[in-house]
MARLUM-778273 format. One line per field, with one value per residue (C-alpha): residue in three letters; x, y, z; residue number from 1. Coordinates in nm, 3 decimals, decimal comma. Example, Ala and Ser with C-alpha at 12.3 -4.5 7.8 and 13.67 -1.06 7.14 Angstrom:
2
res	ALA; SER
x	1,230; 1,367
y	-0,450; -0,106
z	0,780; 0,714
n	1; 2
END
This chain:
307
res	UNK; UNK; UNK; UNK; UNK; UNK; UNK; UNK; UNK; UNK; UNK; UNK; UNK; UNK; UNK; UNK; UNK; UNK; UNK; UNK; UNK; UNK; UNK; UNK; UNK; UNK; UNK; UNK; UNK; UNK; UNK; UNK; UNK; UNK; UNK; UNK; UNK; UNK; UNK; UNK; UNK; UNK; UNK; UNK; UNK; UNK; UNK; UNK; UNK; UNK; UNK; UNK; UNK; UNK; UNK; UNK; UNK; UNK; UNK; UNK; UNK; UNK; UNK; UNK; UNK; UNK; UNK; UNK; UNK; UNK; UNK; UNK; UNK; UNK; UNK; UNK; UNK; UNK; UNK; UNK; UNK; UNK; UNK; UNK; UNK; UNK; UNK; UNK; UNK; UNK; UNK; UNK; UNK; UNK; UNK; UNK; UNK; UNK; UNK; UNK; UNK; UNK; UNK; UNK; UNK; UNK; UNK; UNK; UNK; UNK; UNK; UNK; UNK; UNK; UNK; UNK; UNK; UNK; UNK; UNK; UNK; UNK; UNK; UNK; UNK; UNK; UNK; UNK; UNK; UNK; UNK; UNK; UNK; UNK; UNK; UNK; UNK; UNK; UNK; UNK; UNK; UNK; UNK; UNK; UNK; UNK; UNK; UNK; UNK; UNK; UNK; UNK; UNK; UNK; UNK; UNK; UNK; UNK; UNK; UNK; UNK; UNK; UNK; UNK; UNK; UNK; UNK; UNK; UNK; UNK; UNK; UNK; UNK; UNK; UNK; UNK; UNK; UNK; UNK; UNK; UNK; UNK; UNK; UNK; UNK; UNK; UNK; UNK; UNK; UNK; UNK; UNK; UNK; UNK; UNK; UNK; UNK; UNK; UNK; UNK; UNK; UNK; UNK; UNK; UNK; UNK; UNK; UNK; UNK; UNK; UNK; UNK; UNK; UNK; UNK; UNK; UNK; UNK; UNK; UNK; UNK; UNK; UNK; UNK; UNK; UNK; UNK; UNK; UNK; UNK; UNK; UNK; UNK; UNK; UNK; UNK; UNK; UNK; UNK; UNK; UNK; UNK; UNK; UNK; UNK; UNK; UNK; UNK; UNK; UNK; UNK; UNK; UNK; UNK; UNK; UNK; UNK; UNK; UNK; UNK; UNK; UNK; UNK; UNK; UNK; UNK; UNK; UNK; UNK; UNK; UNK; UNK; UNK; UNK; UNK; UNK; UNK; UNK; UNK; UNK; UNK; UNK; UNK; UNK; UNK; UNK; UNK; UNK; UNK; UNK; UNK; UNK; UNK; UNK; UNK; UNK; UNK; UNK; UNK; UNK; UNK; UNK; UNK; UNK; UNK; UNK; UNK
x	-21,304; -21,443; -21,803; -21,575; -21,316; -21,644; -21,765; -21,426; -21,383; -21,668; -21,698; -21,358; -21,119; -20,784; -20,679; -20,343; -20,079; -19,737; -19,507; -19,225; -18,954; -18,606; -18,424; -18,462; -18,807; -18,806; -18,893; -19,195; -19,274; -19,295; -19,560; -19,759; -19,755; -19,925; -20,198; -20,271; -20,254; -20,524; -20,763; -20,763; -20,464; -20,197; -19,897; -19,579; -19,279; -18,962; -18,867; -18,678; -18,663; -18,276; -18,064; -17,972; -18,111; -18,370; -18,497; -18,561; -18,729; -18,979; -19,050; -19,159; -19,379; -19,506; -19,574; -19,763; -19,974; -20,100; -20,436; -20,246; -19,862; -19,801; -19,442; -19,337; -19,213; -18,945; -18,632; -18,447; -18,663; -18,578; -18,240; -18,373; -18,334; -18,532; -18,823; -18,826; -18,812; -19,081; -19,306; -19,250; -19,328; -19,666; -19,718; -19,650; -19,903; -20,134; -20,214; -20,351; -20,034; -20,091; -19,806; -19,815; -19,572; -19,376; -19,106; -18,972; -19,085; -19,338; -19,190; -19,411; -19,179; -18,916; -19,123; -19,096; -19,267; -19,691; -19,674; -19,717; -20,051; -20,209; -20,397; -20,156; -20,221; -20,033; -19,843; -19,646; -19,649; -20,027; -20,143; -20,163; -20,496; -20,471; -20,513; -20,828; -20,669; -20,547; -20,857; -21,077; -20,811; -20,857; -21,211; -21,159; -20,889; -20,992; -20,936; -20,709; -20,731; -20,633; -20,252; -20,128; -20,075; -19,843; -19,699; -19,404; -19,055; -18,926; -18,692; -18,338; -18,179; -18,130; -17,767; -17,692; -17,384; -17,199; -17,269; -17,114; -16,841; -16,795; -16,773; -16,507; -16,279; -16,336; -16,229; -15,909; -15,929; -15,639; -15,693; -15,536; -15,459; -15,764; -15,996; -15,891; -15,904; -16,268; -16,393; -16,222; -16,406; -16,757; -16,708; -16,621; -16,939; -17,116; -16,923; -17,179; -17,501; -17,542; -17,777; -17,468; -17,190; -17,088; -17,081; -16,883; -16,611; -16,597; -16,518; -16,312; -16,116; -16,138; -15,967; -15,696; -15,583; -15,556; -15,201; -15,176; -15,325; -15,079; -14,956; -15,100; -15,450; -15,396; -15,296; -15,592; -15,857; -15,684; -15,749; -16,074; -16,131; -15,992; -16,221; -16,507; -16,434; -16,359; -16,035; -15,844; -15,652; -15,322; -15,375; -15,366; -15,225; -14,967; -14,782; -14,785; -14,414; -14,543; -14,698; -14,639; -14,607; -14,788; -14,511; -14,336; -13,937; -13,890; -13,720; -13,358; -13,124; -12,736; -12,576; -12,287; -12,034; -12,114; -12,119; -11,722; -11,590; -11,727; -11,589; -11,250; -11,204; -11,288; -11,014; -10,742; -10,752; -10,779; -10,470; -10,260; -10,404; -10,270; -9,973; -9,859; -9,777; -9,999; -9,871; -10,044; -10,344; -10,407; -10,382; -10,675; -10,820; -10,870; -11,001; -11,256; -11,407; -11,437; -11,637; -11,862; -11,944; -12,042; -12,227; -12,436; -12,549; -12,635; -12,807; -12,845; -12,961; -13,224; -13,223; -13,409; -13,731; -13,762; -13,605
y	-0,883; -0,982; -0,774; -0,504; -0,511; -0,475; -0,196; 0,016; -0,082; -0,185; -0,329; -0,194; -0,411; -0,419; -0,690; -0,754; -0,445; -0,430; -0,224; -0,011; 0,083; 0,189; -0,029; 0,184; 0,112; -0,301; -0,298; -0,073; -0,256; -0,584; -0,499; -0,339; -0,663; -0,837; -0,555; -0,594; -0,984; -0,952; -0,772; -1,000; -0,884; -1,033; -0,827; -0,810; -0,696; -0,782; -0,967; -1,309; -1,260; -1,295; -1,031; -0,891; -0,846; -1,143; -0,934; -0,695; -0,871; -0,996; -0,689; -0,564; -0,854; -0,791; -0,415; -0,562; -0,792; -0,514; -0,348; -0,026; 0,030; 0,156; 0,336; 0,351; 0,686; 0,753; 1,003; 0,797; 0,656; 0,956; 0,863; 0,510; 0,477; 0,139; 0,293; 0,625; 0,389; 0,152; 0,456; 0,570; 0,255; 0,236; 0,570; 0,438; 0,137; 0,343; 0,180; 0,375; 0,481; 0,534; 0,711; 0,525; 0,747; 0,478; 0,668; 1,030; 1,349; 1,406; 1,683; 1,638; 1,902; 1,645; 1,341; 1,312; 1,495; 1,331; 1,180; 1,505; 1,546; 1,244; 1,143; 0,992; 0,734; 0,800; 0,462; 0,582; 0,469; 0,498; 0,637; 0,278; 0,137; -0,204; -0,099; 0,067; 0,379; 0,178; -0,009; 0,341; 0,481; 0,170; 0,222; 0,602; 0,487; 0,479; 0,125; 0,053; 0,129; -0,145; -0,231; 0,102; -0,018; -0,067; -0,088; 0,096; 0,021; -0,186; 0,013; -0,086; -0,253; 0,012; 0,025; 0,262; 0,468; 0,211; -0,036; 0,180; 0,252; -0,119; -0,173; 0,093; -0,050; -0,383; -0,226; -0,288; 0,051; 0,224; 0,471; 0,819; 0,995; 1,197; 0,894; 0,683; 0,975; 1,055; 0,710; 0,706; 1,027; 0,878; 0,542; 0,738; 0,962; 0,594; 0,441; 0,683; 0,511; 0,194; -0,029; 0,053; 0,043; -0,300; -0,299; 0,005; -0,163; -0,430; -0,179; 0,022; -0,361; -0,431; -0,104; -0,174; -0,515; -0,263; -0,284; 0,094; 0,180; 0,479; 0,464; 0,780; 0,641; 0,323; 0,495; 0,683; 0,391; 0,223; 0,529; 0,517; 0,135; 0,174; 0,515; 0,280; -0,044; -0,238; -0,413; -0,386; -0,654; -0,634; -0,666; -1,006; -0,835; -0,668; -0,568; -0,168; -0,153; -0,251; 0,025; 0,349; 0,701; 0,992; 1,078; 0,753; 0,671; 0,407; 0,095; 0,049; -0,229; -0,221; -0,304; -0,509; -0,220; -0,103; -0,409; -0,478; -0,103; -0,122; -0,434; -0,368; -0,006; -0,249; -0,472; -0,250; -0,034; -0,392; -0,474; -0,155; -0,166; -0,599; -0,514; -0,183; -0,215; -0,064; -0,360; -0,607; -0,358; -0,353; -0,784; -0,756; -0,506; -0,718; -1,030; -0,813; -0,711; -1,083; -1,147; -0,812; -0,955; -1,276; -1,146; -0,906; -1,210; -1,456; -1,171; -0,824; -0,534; -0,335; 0,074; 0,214; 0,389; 0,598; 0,935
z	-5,621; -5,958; -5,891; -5,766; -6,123; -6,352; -6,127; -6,143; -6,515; -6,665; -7,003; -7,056; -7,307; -7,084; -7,035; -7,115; -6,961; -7,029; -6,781; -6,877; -6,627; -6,498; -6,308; -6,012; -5,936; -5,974; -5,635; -5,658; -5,990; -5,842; -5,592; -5,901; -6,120; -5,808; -5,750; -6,177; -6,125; -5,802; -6,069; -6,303; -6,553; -6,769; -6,695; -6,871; -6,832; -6,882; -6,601; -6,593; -6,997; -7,108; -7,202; -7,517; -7,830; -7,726; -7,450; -7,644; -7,948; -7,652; -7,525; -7,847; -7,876; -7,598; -7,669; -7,985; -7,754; -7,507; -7,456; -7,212; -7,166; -6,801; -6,779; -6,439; -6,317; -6,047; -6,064; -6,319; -6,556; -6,810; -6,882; -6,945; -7,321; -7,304; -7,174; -7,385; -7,679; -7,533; -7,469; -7,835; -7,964; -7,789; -7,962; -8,286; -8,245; -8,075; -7,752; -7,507; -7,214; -6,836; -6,650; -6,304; -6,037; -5,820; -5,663; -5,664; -5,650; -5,979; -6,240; -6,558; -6,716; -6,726; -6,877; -7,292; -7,534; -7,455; -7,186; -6,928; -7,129; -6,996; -6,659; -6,396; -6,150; -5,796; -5,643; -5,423; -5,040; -4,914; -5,249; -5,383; -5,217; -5,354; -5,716; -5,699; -5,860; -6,119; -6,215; -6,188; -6,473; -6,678; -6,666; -6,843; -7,058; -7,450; -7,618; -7,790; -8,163; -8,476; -8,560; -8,766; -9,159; -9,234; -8,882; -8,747; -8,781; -8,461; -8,252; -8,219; -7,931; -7,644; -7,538; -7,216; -7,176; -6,968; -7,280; -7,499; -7,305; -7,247; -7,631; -7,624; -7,433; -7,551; -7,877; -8,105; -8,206; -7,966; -7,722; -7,696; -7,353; -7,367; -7,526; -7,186; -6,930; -7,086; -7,028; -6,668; -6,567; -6,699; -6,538; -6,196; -6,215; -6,241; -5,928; -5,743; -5,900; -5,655; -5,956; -6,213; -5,975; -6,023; -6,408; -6,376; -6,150; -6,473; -6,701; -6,542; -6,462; -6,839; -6,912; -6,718; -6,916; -7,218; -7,353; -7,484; -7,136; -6,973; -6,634; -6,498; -6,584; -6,470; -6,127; -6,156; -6,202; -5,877; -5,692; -5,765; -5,736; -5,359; -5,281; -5,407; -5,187; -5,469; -5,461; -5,810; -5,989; -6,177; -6,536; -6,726; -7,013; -6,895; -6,612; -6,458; -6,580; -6,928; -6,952; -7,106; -6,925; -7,054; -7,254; -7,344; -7,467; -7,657; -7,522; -7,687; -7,653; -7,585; -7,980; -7,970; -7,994; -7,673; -7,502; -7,666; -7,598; -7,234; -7,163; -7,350; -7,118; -6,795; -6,919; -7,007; -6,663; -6,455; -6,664; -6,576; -6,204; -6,194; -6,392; -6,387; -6,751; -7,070; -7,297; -7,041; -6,995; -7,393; -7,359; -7,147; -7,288; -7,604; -7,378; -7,231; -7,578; -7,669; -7,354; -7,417; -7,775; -7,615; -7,334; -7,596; -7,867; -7,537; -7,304; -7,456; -7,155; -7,209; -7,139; -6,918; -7,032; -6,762; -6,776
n	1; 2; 3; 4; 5; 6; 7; 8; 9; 10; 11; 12; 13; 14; 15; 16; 17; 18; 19; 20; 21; 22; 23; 24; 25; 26; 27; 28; 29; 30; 31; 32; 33; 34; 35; 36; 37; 38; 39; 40; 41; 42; 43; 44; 45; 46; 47; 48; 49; 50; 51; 52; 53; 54; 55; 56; 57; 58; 59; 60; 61; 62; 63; 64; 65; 66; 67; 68; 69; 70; 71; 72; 73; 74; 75; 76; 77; 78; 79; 80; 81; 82; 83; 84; 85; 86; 87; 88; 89; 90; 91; 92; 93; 94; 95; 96; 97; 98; 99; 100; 101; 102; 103; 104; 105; 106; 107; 108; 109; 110; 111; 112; 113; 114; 115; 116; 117; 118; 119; 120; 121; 122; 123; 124; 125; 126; 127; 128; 129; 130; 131; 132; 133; 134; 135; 136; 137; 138; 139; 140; 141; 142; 143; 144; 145; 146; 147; 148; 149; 150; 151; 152; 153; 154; 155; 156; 157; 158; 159; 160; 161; 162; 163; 164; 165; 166; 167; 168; 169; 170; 171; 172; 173; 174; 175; 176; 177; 178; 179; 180; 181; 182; 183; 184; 185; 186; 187; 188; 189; 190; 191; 192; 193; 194; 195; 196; 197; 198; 199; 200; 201; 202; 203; 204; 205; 206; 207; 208; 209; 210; 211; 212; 213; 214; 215; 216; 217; 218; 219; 220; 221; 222; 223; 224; 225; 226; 227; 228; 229; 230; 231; 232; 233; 234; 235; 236; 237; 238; 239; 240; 241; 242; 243; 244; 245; 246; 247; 248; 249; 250; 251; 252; 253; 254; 255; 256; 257; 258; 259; 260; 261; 262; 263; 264; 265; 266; 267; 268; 269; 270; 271; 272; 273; 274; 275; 276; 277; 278; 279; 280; 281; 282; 283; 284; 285; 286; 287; 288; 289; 290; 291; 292; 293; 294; 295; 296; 297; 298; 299; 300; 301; 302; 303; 304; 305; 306; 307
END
């Protein structure tokens, strides 16, 4: 294999490749980390690297470190805003980029602004052949040219659309009618991507143990929990009668007059009815207003909010 690596690439300087991709394609990916490894490359990537802004501070490092930056193409990796920010970056450093098709159909017309102006290498399914396509582009690829001075500012942490709308929700700020039935509609739409379906369940779950959360969304999320298959839990927060309609009353108490003139009026007409007389009907009228004072400083009742 080694004669066979200096015949496809020569004298060539690659030797250290870092790999850009969507989630997508790890899969695909995986099986192109062993065909660089079986011609002699470091590759990196950021696989088993930890998450947040760590990750990322590593994968910039390893940008730094590279000779070529591969990005991966399949059908998502577009709206990956880690990769279109790891393919910039490479750009800014200057280090030569080799689009590698894993998956999909191929529409250059869709790939950012440079990188449907360079040679592509073909992965997919019986196109692979072990690598040799790979290590015949190496071998026309430019090297790769000194670190810009001074260099380029360091991108900032990607976060995707289901981060922000995590950080939304996990929010003090509060949320209006149309703030929560926005985020409820873009969580949905993500139920129906399987590698974000799961953090989308969490969200929408985390949404629910909001205490200004209305009742007509929180019906709504359950609805589409159950479509989904994925069992939803009561709020820790609060309970569904907690929570507010879309057009909320506020909750009042019984004062203490009411609880004395209602009482009184039950015992005057129990009075007449025992009695027959109105004398003996006002006696108990007056008893029954004692025990309504009582009864509202020990126990006050609550109104309904519900009209």
């Amino acid at each position: 294999m080694r004669a066979l690596d200096c015949m496809l690439w020569g004298d060539s300087a690659v030797k250290k490749v870092f790999i850009s991709y969507s989630r997508t394609s790890e899969a695909q990916v995986k099986d192109l980390i062993d065909d660089l490894r079986k011609l002699g490359l470091e590759a990196l990537s950021d696989r088993n690297l930890p998450g947040g802004q760590p990750w990322w501070d590593r994968i910039l490092d390893q940008i730094d470190s590279a000779d070529v930056v591969i990005v991966a193409i399949d059908e998502a990796f577009t709206h990956s805003i880690a990769v279109r920010r790891e393919y910039q970056y490479a750009r800014d450093l200057d280090i030569p980029v080799l689009p590698v098709v894993v998956a999909g159909e191929i529409r250059t017309e869709d790939w950012p602004d440079g990188l449907d102006d360079l040679q592509w290498v073909d992965y997919r399914g019986d196109h692979r052949d072990g690598g040799l396509f790979l290590g015949r582009a190496f071998g026309a690829m430019r090297d790769r040219g000194p670190m810009p001075d001074p260099p380029p500012n360091r991108p900032p942490l990607p976060k995707s659309d289901l981060d922000r709308l995590k950080d939304k929700v996990a929010s003090a700020e509060p949320l209006s009618l149309e703030d929560q039935s926005s985020i409820v509609i873009a969580l949905k739409s993500k139920l129906r991507i399987a590698h974000e379906a799961d953090k989308a369940v969490s969200v929408l779950k985390a949404l629910q143990d909001r205490r200004d959360l209305l009742k007509t969304i929180d019906r709504e999320i359950e609805e589409a929990l159950e479509v989904h298959g994925s069992p939803f839990t009561k709020p820790t927060n609060t309970s569904n009668d907690q929570k507010q309609d879309h057009d909320p009353k506020p909750v009042e108490k019984y004062g203490l007059g009411e609880h004395a003139l209602g009482s009184a009026l039950i015992g005057f007409f129990a009075g007449i009815v025992i009695s027959g007389t109105v004398e003996l009907g006002i006696g108990f009228a007056i008893i029954g207003s004692v025990i309504g004072l009582i009864i509202a400083l020990v126990s006050p009742i609550k109104k309904s909010s519900e009209t």
